[in-house]
N, C-alpha and C positions, 0 to 999 in steps of 0.2 A: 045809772050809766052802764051801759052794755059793756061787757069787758073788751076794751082794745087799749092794747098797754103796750108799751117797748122796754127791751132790756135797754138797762141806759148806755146810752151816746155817750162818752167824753169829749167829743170830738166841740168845739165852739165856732165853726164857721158853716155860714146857711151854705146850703145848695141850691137853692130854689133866689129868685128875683121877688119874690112877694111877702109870702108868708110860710112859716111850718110851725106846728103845733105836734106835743108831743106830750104823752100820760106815762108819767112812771110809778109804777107801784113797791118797789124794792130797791134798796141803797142802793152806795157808788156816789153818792155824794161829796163823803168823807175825802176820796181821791183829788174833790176839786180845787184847788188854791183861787188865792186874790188873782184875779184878772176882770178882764172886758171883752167888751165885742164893738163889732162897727154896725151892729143895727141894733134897734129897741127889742127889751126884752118886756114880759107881761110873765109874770109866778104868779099862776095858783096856789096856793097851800093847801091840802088836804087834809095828812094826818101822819103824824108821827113826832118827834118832841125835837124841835128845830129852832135855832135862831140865826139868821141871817144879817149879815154886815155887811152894811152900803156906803162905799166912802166916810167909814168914823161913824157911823152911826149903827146901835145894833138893835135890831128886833126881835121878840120874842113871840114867835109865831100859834097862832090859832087859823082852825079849821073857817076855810074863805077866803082870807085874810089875801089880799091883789098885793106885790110888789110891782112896779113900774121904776122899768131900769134904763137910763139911757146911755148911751156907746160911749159914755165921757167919764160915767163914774163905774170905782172901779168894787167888788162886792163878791162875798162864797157865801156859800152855806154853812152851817156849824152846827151837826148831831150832837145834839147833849148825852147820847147814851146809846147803845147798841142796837137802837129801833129796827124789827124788819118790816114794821108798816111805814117805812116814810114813803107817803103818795104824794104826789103834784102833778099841774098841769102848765105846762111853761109852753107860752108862745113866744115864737120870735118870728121879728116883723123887719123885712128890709127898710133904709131910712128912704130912700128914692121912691121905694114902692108908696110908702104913705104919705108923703110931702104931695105926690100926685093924686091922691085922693081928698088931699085936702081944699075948700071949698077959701077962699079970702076970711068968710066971715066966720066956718066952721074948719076952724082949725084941729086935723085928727092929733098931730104932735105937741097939743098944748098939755096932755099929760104928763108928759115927759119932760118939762123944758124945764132944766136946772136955774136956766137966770130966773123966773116966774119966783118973786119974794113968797109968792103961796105955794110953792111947790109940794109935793107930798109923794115919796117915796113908798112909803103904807096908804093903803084905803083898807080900811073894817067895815062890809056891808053890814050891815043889820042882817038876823034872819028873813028878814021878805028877800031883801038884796040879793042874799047868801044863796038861798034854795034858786032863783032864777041865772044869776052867773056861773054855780056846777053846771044846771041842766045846758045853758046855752052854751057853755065852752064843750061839754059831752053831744049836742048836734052835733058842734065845729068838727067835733072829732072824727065823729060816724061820716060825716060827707067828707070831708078832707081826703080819710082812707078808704071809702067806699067804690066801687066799681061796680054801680048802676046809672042808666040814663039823670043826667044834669047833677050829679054829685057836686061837682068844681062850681057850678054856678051858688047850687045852694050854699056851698062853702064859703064861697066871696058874699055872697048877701048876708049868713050869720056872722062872719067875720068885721064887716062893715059896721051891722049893728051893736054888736058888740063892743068897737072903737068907742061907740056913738056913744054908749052907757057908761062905761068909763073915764070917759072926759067930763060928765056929768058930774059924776060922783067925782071924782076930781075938784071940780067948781065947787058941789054944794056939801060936800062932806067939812065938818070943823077940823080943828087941828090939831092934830094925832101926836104932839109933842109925847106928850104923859104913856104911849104907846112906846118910846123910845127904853132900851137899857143902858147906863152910863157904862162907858167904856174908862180906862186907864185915864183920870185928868193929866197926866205926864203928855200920855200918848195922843188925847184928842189935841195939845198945845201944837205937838210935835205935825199934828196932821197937818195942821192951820200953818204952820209955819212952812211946812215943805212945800206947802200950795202956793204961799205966796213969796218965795224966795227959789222957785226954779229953775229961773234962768244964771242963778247964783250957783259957786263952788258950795256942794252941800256934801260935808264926809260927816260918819257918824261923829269922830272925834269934836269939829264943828258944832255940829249938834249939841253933844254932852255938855262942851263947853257952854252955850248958849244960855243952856237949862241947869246949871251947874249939877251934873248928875257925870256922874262915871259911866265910859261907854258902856262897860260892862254890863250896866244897870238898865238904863238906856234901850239897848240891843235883847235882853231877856224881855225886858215889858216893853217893847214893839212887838216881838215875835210874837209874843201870848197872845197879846190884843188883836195884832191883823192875821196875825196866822202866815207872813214872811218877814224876810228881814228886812231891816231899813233902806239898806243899798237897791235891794232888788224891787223895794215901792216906788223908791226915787223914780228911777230907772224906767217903770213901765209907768208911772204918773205923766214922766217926760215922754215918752212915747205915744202914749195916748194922745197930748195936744200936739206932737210932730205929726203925723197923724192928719189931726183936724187943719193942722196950716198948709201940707202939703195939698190937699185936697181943696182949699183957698184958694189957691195957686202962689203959695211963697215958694224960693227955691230950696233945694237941698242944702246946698249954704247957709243959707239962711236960718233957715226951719232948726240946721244943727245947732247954730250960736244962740238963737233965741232961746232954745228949748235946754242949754246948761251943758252942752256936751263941749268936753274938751278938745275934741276934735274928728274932721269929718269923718275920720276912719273909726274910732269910735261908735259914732253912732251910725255910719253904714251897719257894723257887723250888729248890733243891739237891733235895728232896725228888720235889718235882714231875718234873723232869727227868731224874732216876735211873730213877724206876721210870713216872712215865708219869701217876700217880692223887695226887692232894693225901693230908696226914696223915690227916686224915677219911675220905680214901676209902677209906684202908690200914685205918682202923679198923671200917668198915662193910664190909669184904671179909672181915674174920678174923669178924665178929658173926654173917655170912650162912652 
C-alpha cells in the first residue's frame, strides 16, 4: 500500500454525506474514551497490540481482523502497551448515504444490524480474504485522496464493492464467539441490566444494591472494564436511544421520560453537550 496516512483525527463527526476513509499509522488512540457515532463505522486492524470493546464485549485483535460498528453500540480502543506501530484503516459510512444504496433484496446495512440474532461485530478473513480486503481498502484510499481524472467515481465503485464483500463474509463467516475476551462477570451482569432497565431510576447505590456489591467495588470494576464510569455510561446509553427516537419522530418530552431522564431540563443540557444541537434541532436535522 503506497503510503497515505493522516495524523490522527479525534474529532468523531463525518464531514462528508457519504463516505471517508482514513489510514492511521501512529497512536492517539489511548486519548479515545467509550463513545458512538451516528453513522456505521468499518476498522481495519493492521498491526500493533490492541483490543477493542464493543458494548461488553472485548476483542483481541489481529492483523485483518474487520470490526463492524453500528451508531447504536457504544466501543474504544484499548492499547495493551506503548505500541508506535498501531496501524488501522477505519472507514466511516453515513447511515442515509447507504440505506440509499441498498437494493430490497441486497441489503448493504445488513452487516451492521444489531437485532440480526447472527450478528457479528468481528469478521477474521482467512489469509486469501485478508491479502484482498488490505489491498482493496488501499485503492479505496489512493482514489478517495487522489486528484486525477475519475478518482471519486473509482472511489464509489471500490467502495461499493467492498460493501458487497463484507456482507458476504458477514452471511458466511461461522461464529466468532470463541474470538471474544471475558470481561468483569460483575460488570457484563451490570451491562445487561442497565440495557434493560433505562427508562428506570438507575444510581450507582441502586445498582450495588441490586448485585449486593458495595458501590465502592462496583464503580472501580466498571471503570477498569469500560474504561468510564457508571453515571457517565448510563448517561450516554440514554442518549444514544434519545437519539434514535428523536429521529422517529417522538417528541422531546417524550424521548426525555422514556429514555430515564428525570427531567426535561436535565436532559436538554446532557443532550446539548453530547452532540452539540438541542432535541429539536436533532429533530429538524433527520426532517431536512
Amino acid at each position: 500500500m503506497r503510503e497515505i496516512s493522516q495524523s490522527f483525527d479525534p474529532r468523531q463527526v463525518m464531514k462528508s454525506n457519504e463516505f471517508e476513509v482514513f489510514h492511521y499509522k501512529k497512536s492517539g488512540a489511548e486519548d479515545v474514551q467509550v463513545h458512538h457515532h451516528t453513522f456505521y463505522e468499518v476498522y481495519c486492524f493492521l498491526d500493533g497490540d490492541v483490543e477493542y470493546w464493543v458494548e461488553g464485549s472485548l476483542y483481541r485483535l489481529k492483523k485483518g481482523d474487520l470490526l463492524l460498528i453500528n451508531p447504536m453500540e457504544l466501543h474504544r480502543p484499548i492499547l495493551k502497551s506503548d505500541s508506535k506501530n498501531y496501524e488501522r484503516i477505519v472507514l466511516w459510512i453515513d447511515k442515509n448515504y447507504l440505506e440509499s444504496l441498498s437494493e430490497t433484496t441486497e441489503d448493504l446495512t445488513k452487516c451492521f444490524d444489531v437485532s440480526d440474532p447472527d450478528h457479528k461485530n468481528l469478521l477474521r478473513p482467512d489469509e486469501y480474504e485478508r491479502s484482498g480486503i488490505i489491498a482493496r481498502l488501499g485503492d479505496l484510499i489512493r482514489e478517495f485522496y487522489g486528484n486525477s481524472y475519475g478518482n471519486k467515481l473509482c472511489a464509489y465503485g471500490i467502495f461499493l464493492q467492498f460493501m458487497v464483500e463484507i456482507n458476504r463474509m458477514s452471511v458466511l463467516q461461522k461464529d466468532n464467539l470463541k474470538q471474544k475476551k471475558e470481561i468483569s462477570p460483575l460488570v457484563s451482569r451490570v451491562l445487561n441490566y442497565v440495557s434493560e432497565h433505562l427508562s428506570e431510576e438507575l444510581s450507582l447505590e441502586k445498582i450495588a444494591q441490586h448485585f449486593f456489591v458495595s458501590k465502592y467495588y462496583l464503580s472501580h470494576e466498571f471503570t477498569s472494564s469500560v474504561g468510564i464510569g457508571l453515571y457517565r455510561y448510563i448517561t450516554i446509553k440514554r442518549l444514544v436511544i434519545a437519539r434514535q427516537m428523536l429521529a422517529d419522530g417522538k417528541t422531546a418530552g417524550e424521548t426525555s421520560t422514556l429514555c430515564g431522564f428525570k427531567d426535561y431540563t436535565n436532559f436538554f443540557r446532557a443532550f446539548k453537550a453530547e452532540y452539540g444541537i438541542s432535541p429539536s434541532g436533532a429533530q429538524k436535522v433527520r426532517k431536512n
